[in-house]
C-alpha positions as CSV (number, residue, x, y, z in Angstrom):
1,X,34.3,-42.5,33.2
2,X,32.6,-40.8,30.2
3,X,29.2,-40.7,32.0
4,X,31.0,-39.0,34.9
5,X,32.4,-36.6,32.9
6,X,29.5,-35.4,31.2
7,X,27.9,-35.4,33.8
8,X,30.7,-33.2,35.6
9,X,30.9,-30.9,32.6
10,X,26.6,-30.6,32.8
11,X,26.9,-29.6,36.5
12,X,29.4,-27.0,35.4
13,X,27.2,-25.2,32.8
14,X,25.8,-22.0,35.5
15,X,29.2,-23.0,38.0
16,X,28.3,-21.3,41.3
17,X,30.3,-18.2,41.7
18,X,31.8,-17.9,45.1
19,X,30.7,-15.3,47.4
20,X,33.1,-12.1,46.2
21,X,36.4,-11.7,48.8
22,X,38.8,-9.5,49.5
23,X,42.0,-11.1,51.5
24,X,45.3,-9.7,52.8
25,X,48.2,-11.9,52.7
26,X,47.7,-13.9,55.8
27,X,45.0,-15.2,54.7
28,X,43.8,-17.8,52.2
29,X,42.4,-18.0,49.5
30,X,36.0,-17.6,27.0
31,X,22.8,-12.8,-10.1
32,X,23.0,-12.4,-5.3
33,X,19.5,-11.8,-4.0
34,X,19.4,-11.5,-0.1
35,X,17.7,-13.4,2.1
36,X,18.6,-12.0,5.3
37,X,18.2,-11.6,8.9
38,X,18.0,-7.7,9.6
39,X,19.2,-6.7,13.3
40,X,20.5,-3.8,15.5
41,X,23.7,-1.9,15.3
42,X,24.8,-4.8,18.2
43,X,23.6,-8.0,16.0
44,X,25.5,-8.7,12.8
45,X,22.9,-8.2,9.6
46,X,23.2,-11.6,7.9
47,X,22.6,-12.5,4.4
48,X,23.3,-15.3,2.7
49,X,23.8,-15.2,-0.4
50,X,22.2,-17.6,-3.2
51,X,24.2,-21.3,-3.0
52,X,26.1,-21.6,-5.9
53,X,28.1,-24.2,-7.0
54,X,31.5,-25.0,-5.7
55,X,34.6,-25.3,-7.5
56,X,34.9,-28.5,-9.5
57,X,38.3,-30.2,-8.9
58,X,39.3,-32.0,-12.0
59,X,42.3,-33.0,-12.6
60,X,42.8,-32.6,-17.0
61,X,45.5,-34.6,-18.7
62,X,48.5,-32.8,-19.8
63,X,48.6,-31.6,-23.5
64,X,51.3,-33.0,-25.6
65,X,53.4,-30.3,-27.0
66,X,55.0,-30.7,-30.4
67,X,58.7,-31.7,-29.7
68,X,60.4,-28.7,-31.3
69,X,58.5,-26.7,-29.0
70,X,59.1,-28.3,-25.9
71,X,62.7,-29.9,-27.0
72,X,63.6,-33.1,-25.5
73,X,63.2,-34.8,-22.1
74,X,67.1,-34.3,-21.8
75,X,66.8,-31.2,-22.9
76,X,64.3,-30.2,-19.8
77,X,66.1,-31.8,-17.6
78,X,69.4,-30.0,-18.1
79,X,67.8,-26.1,-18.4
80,X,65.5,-27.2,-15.0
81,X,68.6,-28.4,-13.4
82,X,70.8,-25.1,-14.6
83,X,68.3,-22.6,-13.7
84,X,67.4,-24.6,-10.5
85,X,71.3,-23.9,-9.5
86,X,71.2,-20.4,-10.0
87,X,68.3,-19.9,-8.1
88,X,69.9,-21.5,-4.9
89,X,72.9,-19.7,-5.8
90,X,71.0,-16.4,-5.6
91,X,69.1,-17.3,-2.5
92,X,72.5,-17.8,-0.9
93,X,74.1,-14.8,-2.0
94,X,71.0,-12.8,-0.9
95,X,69.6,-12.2,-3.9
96,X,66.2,-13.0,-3.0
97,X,63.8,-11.6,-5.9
98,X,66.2,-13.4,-8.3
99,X,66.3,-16.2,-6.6
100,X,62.3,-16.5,-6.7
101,X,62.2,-16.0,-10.7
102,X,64.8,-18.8,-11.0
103,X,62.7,-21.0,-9.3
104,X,59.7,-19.7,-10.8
105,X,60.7,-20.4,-14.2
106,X,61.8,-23.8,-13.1
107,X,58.8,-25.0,-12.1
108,X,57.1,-23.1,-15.1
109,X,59.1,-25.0,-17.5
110,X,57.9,-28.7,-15.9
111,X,54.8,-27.9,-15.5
112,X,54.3,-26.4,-19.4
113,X,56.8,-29.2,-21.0
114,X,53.7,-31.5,-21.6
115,X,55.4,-34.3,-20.6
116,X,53.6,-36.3,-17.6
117,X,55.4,-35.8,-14.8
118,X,53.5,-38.5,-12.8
119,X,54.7,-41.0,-14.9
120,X,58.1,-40.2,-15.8
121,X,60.6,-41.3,-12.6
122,X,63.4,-38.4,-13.8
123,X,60.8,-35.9,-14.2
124,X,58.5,-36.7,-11.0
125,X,62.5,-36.7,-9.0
126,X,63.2,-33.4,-10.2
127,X,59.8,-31.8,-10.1
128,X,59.5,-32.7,-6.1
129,X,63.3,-32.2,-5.6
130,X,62.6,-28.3,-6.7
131,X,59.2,-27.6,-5.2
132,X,60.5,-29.4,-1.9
133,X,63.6,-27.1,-1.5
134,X,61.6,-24.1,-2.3
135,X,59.3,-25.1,0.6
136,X,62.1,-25.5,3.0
137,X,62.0,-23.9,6.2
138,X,65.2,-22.0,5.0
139,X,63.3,-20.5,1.7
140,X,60.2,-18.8,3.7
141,X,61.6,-15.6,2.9
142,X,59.9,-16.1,-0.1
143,X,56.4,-15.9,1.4
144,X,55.5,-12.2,0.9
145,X,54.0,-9.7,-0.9
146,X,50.5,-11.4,-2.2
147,X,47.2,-12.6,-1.6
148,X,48.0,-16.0,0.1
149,X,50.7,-14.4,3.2
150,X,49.7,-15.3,6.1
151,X,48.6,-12.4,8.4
152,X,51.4,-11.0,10.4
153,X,51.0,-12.0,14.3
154,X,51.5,-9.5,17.4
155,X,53.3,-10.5,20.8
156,X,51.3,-11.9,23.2
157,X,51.0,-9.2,26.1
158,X,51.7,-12.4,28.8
159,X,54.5,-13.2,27.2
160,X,55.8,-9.6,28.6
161,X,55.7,-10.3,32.1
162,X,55.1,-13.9,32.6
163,X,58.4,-15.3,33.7
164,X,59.6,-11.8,35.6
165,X,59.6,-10.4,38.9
166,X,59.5,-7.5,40.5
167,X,59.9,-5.7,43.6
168,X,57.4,-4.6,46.3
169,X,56.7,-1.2,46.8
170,X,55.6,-1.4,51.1
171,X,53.5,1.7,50.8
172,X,51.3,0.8,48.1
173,X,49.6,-2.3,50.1
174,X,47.8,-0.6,52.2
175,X,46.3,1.7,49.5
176,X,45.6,-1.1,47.4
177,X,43.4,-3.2,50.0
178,X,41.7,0.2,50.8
179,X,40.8,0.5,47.2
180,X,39.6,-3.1,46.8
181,X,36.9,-3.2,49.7
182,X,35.0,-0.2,47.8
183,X,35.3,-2.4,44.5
184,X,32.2,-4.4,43.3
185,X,33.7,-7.9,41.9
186,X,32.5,-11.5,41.2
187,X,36.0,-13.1,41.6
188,X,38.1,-12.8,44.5
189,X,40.8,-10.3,44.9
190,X,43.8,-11.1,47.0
191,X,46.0,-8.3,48.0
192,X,49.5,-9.7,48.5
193,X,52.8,-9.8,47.8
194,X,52.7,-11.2,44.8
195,X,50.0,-9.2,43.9
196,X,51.5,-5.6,44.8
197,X,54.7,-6.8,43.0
198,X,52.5,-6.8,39.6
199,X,50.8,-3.7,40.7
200,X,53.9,-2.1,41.1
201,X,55.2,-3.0,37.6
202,X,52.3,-2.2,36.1
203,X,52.5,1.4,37.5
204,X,56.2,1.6,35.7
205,X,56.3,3.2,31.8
206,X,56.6,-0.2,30.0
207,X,53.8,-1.5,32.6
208,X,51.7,1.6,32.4
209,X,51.8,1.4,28.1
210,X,50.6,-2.9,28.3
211,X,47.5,-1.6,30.8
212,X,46.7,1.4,28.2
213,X,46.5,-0.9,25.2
214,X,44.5,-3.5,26.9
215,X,42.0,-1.3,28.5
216,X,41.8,1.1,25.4
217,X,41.0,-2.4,23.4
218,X,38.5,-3.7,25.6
219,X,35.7,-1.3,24.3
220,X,35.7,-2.9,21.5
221,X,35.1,-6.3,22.7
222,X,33.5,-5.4,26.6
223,X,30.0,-6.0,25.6
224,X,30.5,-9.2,23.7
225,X,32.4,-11.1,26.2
226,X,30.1,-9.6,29.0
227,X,27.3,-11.7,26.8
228,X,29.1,-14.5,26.5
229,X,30.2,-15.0,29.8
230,X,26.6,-13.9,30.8
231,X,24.9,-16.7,28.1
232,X,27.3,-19.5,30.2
233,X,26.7,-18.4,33.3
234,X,30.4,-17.0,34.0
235,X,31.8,-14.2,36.6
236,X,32.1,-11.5,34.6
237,X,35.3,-10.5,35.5
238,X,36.9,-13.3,33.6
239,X,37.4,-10.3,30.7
240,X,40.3,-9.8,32.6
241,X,42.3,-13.0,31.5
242,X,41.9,-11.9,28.3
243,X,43.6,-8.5,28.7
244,X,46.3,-9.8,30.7
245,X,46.3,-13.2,27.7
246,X,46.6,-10.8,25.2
247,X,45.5,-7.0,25.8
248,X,42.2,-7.8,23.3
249,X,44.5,-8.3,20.8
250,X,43.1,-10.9,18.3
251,X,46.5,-11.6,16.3
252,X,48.3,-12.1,19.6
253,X,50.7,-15.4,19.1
254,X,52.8,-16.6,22.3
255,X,55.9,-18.1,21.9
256,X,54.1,-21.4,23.3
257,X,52.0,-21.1,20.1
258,X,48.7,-20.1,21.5
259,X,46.9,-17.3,19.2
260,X,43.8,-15.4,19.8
261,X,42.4,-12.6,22.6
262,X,42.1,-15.8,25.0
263,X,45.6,-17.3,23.6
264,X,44.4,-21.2,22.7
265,X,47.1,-23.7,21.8
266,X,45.7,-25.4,18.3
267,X,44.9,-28.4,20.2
268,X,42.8,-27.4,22.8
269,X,41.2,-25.0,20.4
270,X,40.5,-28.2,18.5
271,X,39.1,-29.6,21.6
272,X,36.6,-27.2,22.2
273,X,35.6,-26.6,18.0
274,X,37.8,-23.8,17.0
275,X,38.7,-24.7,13.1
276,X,42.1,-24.1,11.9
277,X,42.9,-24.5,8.5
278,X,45.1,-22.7,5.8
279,X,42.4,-20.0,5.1
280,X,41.0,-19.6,8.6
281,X,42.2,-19.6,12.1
282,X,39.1,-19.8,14.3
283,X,41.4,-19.1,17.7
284,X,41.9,-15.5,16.0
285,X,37.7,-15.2,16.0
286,X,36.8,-12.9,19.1
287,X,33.5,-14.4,19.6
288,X,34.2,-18.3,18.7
289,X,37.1,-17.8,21.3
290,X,35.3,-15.8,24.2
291,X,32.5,-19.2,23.5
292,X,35.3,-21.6,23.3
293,X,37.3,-19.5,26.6
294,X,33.8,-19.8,28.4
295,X,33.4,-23.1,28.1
296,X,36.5,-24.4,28.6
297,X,37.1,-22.2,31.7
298,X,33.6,-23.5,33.1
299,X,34.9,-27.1,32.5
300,X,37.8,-26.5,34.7
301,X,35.8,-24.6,37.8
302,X,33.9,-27.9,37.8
303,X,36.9,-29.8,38.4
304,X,38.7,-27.9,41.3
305,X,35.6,-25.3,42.5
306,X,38.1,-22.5,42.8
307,X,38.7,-19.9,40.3
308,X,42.6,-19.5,41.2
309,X,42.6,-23.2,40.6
310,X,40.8,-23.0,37.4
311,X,43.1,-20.1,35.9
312,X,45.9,-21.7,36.8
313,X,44.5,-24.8,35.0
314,X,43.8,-23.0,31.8
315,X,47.2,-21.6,31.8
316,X,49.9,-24.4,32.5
317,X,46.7,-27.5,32.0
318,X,44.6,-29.5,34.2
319,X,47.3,-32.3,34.2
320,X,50.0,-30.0,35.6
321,X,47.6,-28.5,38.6
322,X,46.9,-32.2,39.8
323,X,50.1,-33.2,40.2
324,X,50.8,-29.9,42.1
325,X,48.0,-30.4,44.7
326,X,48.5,-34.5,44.3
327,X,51.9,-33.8,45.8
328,X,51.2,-31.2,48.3
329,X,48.1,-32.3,49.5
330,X,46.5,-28.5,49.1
331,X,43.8,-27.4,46.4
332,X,44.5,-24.2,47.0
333,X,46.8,-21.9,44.5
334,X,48.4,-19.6,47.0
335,X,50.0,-22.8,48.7
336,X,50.7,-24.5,45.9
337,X,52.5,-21.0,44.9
338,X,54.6,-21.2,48.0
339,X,55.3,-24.9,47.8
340,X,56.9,-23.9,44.0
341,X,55.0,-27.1,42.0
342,X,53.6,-25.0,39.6
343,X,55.2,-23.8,36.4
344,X,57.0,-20.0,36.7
345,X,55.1,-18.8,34.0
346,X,51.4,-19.9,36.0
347,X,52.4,-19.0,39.2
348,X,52.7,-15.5,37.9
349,X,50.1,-15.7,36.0
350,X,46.5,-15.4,38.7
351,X,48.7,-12.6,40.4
352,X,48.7,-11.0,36.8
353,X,45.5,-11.0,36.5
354,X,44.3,-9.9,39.8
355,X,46.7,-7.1,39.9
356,X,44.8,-5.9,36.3
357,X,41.1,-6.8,37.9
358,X,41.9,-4.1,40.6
359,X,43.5,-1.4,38.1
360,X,40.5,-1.8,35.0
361,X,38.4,-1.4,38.4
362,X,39.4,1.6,39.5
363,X,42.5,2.6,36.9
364,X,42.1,6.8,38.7
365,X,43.3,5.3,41.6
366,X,46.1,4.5,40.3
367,X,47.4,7.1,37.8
368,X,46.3,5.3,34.6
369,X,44.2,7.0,31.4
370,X,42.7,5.3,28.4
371,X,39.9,6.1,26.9
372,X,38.3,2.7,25.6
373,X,37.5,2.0,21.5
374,X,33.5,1.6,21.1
375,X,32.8,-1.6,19.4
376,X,32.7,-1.9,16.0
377,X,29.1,-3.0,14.6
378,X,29.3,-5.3,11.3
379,X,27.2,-6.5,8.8
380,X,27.7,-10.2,8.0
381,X,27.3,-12.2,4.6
382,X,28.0,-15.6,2.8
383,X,30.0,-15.4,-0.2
384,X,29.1,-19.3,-0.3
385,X,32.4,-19.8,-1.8
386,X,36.3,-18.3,-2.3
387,X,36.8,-14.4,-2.7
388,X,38.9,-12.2,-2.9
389,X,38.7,-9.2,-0.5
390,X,40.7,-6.9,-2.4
391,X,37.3,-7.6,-4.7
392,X,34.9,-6.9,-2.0
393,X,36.7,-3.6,-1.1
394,X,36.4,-2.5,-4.4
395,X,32.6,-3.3,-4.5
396,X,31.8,-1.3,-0.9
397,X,35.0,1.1,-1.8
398,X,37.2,0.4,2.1
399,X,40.6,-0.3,2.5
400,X,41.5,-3.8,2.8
401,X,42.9,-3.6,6.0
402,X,39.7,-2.6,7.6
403,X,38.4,-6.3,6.3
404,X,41.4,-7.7,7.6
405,X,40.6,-5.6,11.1
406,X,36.7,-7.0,10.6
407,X,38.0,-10.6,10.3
408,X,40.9,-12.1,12.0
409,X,40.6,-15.5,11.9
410,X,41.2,-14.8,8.2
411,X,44.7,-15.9,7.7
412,X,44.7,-14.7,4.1
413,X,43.5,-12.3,1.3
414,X,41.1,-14.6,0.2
415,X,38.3,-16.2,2.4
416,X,38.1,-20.0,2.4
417,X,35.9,-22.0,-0.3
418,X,33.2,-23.2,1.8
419,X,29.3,-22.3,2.2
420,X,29.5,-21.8,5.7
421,X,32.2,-19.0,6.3
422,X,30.7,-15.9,7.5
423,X,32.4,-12.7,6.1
424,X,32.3,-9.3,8.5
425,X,31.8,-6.2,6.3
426,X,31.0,-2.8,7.5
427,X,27.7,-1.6,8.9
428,X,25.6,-0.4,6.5
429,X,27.2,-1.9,3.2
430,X,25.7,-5.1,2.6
431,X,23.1,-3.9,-0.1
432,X,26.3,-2.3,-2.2
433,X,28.2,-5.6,-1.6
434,X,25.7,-8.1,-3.2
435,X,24.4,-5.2,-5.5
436,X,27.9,-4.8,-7.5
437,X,29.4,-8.6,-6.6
438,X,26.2,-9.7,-8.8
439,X,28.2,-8.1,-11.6
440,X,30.7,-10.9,-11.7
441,X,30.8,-14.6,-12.2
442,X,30.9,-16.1,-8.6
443,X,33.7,-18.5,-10.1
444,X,35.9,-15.1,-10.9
445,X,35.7,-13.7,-7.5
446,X,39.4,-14.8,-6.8
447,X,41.0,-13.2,-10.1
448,X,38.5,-10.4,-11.4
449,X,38.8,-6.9,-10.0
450,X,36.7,-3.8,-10.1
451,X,38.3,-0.5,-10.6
452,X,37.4,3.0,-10.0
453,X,37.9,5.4,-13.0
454,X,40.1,8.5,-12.0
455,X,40.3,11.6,-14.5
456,X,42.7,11.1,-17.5
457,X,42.5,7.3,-17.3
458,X,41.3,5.0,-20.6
459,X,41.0,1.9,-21.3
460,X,44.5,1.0,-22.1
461,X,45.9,2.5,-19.4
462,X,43.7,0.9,-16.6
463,X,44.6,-2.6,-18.9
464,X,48.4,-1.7,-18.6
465,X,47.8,-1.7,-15.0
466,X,46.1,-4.9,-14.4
467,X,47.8,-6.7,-17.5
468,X,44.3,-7.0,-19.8
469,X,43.6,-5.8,-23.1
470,X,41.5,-2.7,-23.3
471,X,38.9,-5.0,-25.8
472,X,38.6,-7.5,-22.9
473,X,37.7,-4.4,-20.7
474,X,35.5,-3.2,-22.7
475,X,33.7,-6.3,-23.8
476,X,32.9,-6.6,-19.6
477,X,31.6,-3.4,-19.3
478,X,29.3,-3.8,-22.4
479,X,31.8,-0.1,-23.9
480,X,32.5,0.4,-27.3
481,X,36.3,0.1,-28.0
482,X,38.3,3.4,-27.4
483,X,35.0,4.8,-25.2
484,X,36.0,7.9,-23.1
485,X,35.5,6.8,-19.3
486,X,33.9,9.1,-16.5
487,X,35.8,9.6,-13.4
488,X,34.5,7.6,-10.5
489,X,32.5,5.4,-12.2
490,X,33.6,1.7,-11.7
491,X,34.5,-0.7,-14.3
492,X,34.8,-5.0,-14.2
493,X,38.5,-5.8,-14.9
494,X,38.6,-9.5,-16.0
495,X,41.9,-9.6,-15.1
496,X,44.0,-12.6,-14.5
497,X,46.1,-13.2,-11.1
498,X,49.8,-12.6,-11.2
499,X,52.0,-15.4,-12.1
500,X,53.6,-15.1,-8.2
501,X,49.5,-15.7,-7.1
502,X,48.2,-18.2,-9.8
503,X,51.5,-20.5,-8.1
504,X,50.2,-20.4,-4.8
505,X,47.5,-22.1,-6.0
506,X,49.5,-25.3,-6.1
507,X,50.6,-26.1,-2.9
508,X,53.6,-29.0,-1.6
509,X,52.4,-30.1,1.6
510,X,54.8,-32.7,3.9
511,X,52.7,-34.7,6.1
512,X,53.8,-34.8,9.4
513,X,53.0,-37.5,12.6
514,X,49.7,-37.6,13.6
515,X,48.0,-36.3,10.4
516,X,45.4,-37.9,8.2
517,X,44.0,-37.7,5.0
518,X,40.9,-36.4,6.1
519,X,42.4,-33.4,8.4
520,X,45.0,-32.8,5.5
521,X,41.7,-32.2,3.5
522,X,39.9,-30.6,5.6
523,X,42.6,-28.0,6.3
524,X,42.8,-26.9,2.6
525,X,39.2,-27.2,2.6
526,X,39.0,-29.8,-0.3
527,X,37.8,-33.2,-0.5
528,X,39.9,-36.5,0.8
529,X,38.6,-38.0,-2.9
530,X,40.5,-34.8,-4.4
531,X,43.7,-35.7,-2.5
532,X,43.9,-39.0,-3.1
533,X,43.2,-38.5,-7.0
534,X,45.6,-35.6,-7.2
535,X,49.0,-37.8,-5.2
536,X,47.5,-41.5,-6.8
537,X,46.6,-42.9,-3.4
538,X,45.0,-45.9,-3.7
539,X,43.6,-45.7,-0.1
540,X,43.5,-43.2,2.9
541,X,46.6,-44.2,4.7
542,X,49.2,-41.4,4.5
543,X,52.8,-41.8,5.8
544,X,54.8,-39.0,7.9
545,X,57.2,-37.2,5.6
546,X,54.9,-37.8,2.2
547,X,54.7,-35.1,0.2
548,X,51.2,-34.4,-1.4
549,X,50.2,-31.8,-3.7
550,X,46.7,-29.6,-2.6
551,X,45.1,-27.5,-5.5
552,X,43.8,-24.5,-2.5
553,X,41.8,-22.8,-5.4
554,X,39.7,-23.8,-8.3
555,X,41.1,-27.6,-8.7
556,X,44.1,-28.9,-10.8
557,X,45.7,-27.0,-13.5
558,X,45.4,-27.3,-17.1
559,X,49.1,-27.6,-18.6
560,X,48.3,-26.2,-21.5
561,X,51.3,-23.3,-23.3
562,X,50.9,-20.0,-22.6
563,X,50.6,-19.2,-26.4
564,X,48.0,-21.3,-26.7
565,X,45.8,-20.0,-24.3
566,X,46.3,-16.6,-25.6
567,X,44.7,-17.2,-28.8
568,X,41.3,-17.0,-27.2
569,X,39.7,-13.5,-27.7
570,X,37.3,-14.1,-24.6
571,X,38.8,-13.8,-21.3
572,X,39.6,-17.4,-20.1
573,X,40.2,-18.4,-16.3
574,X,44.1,-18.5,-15.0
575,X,45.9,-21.8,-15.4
576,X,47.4,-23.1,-12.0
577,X,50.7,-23.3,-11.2
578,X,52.9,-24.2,-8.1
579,X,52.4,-22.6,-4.6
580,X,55.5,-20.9,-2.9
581,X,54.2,-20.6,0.1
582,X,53.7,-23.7,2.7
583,X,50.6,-23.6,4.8
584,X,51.1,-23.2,8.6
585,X,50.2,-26.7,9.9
586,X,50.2,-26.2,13.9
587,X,51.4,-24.9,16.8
């Protein structure tokens, strides 16, 4: 069986596209020195970076505090408990931002008591009893406002139309099949009822506005996909299931789950080597998902040898199409659409998708304008580890959000801690980028900033504002103390992440069925060794409904008192603390 499907999946790679028809309906039928790759505006500039080292999770032992600092274990217990109470007594009163410093400050308090929570049975209760209802589906209203939200999603454009119908307008069928014989096309296009019925709505305001946005969209990503497809020996009007998927929109989420311009489901995703983990969501990557879309859809032409057939697969799943033509007895979509076997959603779906094959074709013809977005050429580099990119804004002076445009499959403001990841930054910035990043210790790119002097500022004001000392400024920037600044140059702020961010860090993950140690790992991209070390698993095995702690960023915490840490005159690295916000584990 695995030989034969190889081998079916081999014949599939340059699937013979059949010869292009046009049927009425009566008939049938996706220090940083470079070292890099210089290209055209359409290929990415790549540098890599030097390697550096990686974070080193390691997990210190607590430091005892004296006990009339920390009080007694009793003592904890009962201030945790109190200030736990008023926190869920805010949360329920609406009180949200007070309800997030109670909690805050209960989790402070455990984790700076000293005491070893690990080994205490009162303590360990309480410690997981807070962090767990904080994580509770009914507390994500905490999750906003910092480096680690997840980026907000869009609609899914099918998700619009999917499920409707609509009436057929008699006089446009005739216009429509005159229009298709003078179109040029490498997938067939059926005029028919179904069809028209789409082409009507899609002549309506709210049809006309979901037409617009994908074919305004598509500039950007038309010559990519037209490569890809090309490269796995696709019809190239395939584009057009991803403007009717999503409208080119690569934060498009469905209400199924599926994400990305070409709307993958995490498992099949999976299945064809799209990542997803806390930092990255490789279904929101134009060009991994046109690859993994390409392949995927070529898999499923080799199985039926119809492109009606194959859409439909992608849509509702191989599985679902077999038992459709199993119980008919017809590999053909239009019958199967008659004999109602397929779900609502998919048999609306290929009559979607023609119906926007003949309008991008010729969208004069019928009354639709939009004016398509040229693509956006990027440079490409490899941090080689975590950073943030409100960092590498202020080295190539953008706004973050054009980073976030650059790189969706980011799904926070900080890009993963792994060699490999590939980070999109404007044309023609790369030299700035690894020119002013140089300035900073590669193990400060999460928490150090860089800011650019505007007239009137000093030292102590810019400190106010990102909660240093004006001496720790200054020693970074090599200035003599009370220095006047120049406006517009930049300065190093060795500034220390927010007490809401430096939480995150920490974060209470409960496994659920099917997971494993490794993929847990992997997700939060840290080592299984790490995991089991940090939760005191003597082996790999992990049960459904455990609840393991994951250090995202720079390892385990030191639980060492604030005071004490502020002794040091030299700017010291932030001290972890608890995450508030639970990763998104699957759709």
């Amino acid at each position: 069986m695995t030989g034969c499907e190889d081998a079916a999946k081999k014949s599939a790679a340059h699937a013979p596209v059949p010869r292009s028809t046009i049927t009425s309906s009566n008939q049938g039928s996706t220090p940083v020195p470079p070292a890099a790759k210089i290209a055209t505006n359409n290929t990415p500039i790549r540098l890599e970076l030097a390697p550096l080292p990686l974070f080193a999770h390691k997990r210190r032992s607590l430091v005892m505090l004296a006990a009339t600092l920390r009080g007694t274990k009793e003592d904890l217990i009962a201030r945790v408990e109190q200030k736990f109470a008023s926190g869920e007594q805010n949360y329920k009163a609406g009180h949200l931002e007070a309800a997030r410093k109670d909690f805050d400050e209960a989790v402070d308090w455990l984790l700076e008591s000293g005491y070893d929570l690990d080994g205490d049975p009162k303590l360990s209760e309480l410690f997981h009893r807070v962090v767990d209802t904080v994580y509770a589906d009914e507390l994500q209203a905490f999750r906003a406002g910092d480096g680690f939200q997840e980026a907000p999603a869009v609609p899914a454009a099918i998700d619009e139309v999917a499920e409707m119908t609509f009436p057929v307008d008699p006089r446009l069928k005739e216009r429509a099949e005159e229009a298709a014989k003078n179109l040029s096309h490498d997938l067939p296009l059926t005029v028919n009822d179904q069809v028209l019925s789409f082409l009507n709505f899609f002549q309506t305001p709210r049809g006309r506005a979901i037409v617009e946005t994908g074919l305004r969209r598509a500039g950007r990503y038309r010559d990519m996909i037209s490569r890809v497809l090309q490269e796995e020996g696709l019809p190239q009007d395939l584009i057009y299931l991803a403007q009717a998927e999503s409208a080119f929109q690569p934060l498009a989420l469905s209400r199924a789950g599926a994400r990305g311009i070409w709307q993958f489901v995490a498992w099949r995703g999976n299945q064809y080597g799209l990542r997803h983990t806390w930092w990255v969501d490789e279904r929101q990557d134009p060009e991994k998902a046109t690859h993994a879309a390409a392949r995927h859809l070529r898999d499923l032409y080799a199985i039926y040898g119809d492109w009606y057939l194959a859409m439909a697969a992608y849509n509702c799943g191989p599985g679902n199409v077999q038992k459709g033509i199993e119980r008919t007895g017809y590999a053909d979509f239009w019958e199967l659409y008659k004999r109602n076997v397929l779900p609502r959603e998919t048999k609306n779906y290929v009559p979607i998708i023609v119906a926007l094959t003949l309008i991008a074709k010729d969208a004069a013809h019928y009354g639709i304008q939009a004016e398509p977005e040229a693509p956006v050429p990027t440079d490409v580099v490899k941090p080689g580890r975590a950073i943030d990119l409100r960092l590498v804004a202020e080295t190539i002076d953008v706004d973050v959000e054009t980073l976030r445009t650059l790189n969706p499959s980011l799904l926070r403001l900080a890009t993963p801690d792994d060699p490999s990841f590939e980070l999109h930054l404007p044309a023609g910035t790369v030299e700035r980028f690894s020119a002013e990043i140089a300035d900073i210790p590669a193990d400060k790119w999460v928490s150090w900033r860089k800011h650019r002097v505007e007239a009137g500022e000093t030292l102590t004001s810019i400190g106010k504002k990102y909660h240093v000392t004006p001496a720790a400024i200054a020693a970074a920037n090599n200035l003599e103390h009370g220095a006047a600044l120049d406006a517009g140059e930049k300065l190093i702020i060795p500034a220390t992440q927010s007490q809401a961010e430096v939480k995150r860090r920490l974060v209470s993950y409960r496994v659920r069925r099917g997971d494993t140690l490794l993929g847990i790992a992997d997700r939060y991209s840290v080592s299984p060794d790490d995991v089991r070390k940090w939760n005191r698993l003597k082996s790999n095995h992990v049960g459904r409904g455990m609840v393991l702690r994951i250090y995202t960023l720079g390892g385990a915490p030191e639980a060492r008192p604030a005071r004490a840490r502020t002794k040091s005159k030299k700017p010291s690295r932030p001290t972890t603390n608890v995450a508030q916000a639970s990763p998104k584990t699957g759709d």
